[in-house]
N, C-alpha and C positions, 0 to 999 in steps of 0.2 A: 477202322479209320484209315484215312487217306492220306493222315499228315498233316494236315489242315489243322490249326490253331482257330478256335471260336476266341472272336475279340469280347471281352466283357462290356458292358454298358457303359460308360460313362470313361472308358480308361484313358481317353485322350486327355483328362484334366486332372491327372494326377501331378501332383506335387501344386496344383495352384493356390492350397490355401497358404503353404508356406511363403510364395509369391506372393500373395497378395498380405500379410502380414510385414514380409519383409519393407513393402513400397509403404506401409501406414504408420509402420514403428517410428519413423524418425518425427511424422507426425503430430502421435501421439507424445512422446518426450518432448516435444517443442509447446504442445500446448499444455499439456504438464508444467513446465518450466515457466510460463507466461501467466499461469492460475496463480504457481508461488509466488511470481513476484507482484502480482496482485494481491495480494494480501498483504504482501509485506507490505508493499504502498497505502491501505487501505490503516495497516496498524499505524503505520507512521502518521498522519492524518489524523486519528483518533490521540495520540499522545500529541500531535500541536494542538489540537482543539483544549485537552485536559490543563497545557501548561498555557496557553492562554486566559482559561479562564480561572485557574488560579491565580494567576497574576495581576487580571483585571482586580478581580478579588479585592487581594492582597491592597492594591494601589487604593482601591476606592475606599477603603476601610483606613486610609491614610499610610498605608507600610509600604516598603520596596518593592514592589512587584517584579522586579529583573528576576532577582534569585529566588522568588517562590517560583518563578513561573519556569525557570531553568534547570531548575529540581525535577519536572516532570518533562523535560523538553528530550527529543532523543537529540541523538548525538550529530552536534553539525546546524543546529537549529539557531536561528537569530528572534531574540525577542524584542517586541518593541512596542512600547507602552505611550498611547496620547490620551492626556487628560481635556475638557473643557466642555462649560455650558451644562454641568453637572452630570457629569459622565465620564468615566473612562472605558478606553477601549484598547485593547490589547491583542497584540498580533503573534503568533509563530510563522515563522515559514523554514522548510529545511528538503535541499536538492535533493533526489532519491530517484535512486538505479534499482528500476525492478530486475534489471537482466543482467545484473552483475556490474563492476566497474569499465567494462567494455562498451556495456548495451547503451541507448539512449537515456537521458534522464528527461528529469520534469522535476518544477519546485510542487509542493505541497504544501497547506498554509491553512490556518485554524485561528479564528478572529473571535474574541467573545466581548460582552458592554455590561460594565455595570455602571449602575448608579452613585452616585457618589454618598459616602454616610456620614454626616451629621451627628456629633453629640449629642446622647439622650436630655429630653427635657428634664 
């Protein structure tokens, strides 16, 4: 041999996946982070719906509907109950930061109707 070094196939792209990993990672953690807080927005949503419509409930059957419906409300939620024309309709709404108390918010809101009841014949 003459001293001469054979280049291997492909050797000019070594170390690129650790590169290309590194440029995706922050990526991936960010849309990581934006899934959780989707959910968590999604659960909150599901618990105004639940204390809304206990509350409508509660109101149409003649009772309080604030505090049934605040019992399942998460935390920070304003309830608010209008009766009339034989209906009541009940509202939650409550602000919510999927990205932490930094990120942007959004309100979320959960509205349910019942009908009004009547004493049994």
């Amino acid at each position: 041999m003459t001293g001469r070094r054979r280049r291997r196939a492909g050797h000019g792209d070594r170390g690129s996946v650790t590169a290309e990993l590194a440029a995706a990672l922050p990526a991936l953690v960010l849309f990581t982070a934006v899934a959780l807080g989707a959910v968590g927005a999604v659960t909150r949503k599901l618990e105004c719906v639940d204390a809304a419509r206990d509350a409508a409930l509660t109101a149409a059957r003649g009772g309080d509907g604030g505090p049934a419906g605040a019992a399942h409300a998460p935390p920070g939620a304003t309830i608010s109950i209008v009766g009339g024309a034989g209906v009541v309709r009940a509202s939650c709404r409550v602000w919510v930061r999927p990205m932490g108390r930094f990120g942007p918010g959004f309100t979320v809101a959960g509205v349910a109707v019942a009908a009004v009841e009547g004493p049994l014949p």
